[in-house]
Structures are given as structure tokens and as C-alpha cells.
C-alpha positions in Angstrom: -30.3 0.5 -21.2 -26.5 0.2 -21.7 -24.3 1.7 -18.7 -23.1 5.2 -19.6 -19.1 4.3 -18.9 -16.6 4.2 -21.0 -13.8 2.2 -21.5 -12.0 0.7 -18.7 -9.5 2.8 -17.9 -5.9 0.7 -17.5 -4.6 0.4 -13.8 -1.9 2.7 -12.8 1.6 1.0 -12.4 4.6 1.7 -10.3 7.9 0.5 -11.1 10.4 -0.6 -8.3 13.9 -1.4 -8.3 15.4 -3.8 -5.8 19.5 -4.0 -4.5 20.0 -6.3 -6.6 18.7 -4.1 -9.6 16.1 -6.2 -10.6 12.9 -4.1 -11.6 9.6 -4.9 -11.1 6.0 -3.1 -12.6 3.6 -3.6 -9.6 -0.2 -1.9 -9.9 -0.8 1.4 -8.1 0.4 4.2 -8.0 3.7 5.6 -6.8 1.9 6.9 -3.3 0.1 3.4 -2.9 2.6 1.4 -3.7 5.0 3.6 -1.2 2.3 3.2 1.6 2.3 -0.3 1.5 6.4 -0.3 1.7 6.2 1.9 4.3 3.5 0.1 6.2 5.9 -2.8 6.2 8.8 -1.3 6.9 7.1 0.1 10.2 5.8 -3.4 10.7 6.9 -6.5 12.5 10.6 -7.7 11.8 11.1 -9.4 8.4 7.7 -7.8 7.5 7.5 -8.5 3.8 5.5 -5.8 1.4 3.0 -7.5 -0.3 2.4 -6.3 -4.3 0.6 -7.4 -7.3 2.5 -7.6 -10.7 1.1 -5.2 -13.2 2.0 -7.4 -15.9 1.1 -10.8 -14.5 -1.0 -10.4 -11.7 0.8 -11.9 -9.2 2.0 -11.6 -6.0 4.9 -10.8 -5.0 6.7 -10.1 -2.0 9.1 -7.2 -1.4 11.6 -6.8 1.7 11.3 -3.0 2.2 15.0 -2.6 2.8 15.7 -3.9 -0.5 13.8 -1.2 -2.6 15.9 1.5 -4.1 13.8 3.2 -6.3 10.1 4.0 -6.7 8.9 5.3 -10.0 5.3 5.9 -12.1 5.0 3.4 -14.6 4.4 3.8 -18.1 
């Protein structure tokens, strides 16, 4: 018996900007992706936010003092 789902549904994306104005499209959503900035932010000094690459997959490493802007991706 086949399963009854559907087709996968694509990941939700957040777009950052960085100081420098580099953007970036990192998986999650706008409140996950903020948690995890937060989470460093409130962590240890030079506590880097960890993020996945929507596009790519692959990690990539935030300082959360750097982001400027948080937005749902497209």
C-alpha cells in the first residue's frame, strides 16, 4: 500500500543580509532562523550562528552582530 502523502513540501527559507550587504537564503523560517541568531548572540563571546544554505546546503556561519536584516524567503 502506497503512503497517503503528497508531495514534499519545499523547506521554508529566510533571507539575511549581513553589514557588508551580502545576502544569504538560509532554511527556516524567519522565527527559527531569528532564534538561532538570538541564541548566539546571548551566547559566549564570538559565538558564531550556525545556518544551513537553502540553496546549497551548507553551512555557514553568521556573526550575529553582522545581521541587518531578516526576511521570508521566496
Amino acid at each position: 500500500m502506497s503512503s497517503s502523502e503528497g508531495p514534499a513540501r519545499p523547506r521554508a527559507s529566510t533571507e539575511i543580509i549581513v553589514v557588508t550587504g551580502d545576502r544569504y537564503r538560509i532554511e527556516g523560517t524567519p522565527k527559527e532562523v531569528e532564534r538561532i541568531i538570538v541564541d548566539a548572540a546571548r551566547g559566549s563571546i564570538m559565538q558564531l550562528a550556525w545556518l544551513v544554505e537553502a540553496e546549497t546546503g551548507a553551512d555557514l556561519a553568521v556573526n550575529p552582530d553582522h545581521v541587518v536584516t531578516l526576511r521570508a524567503g521566496s
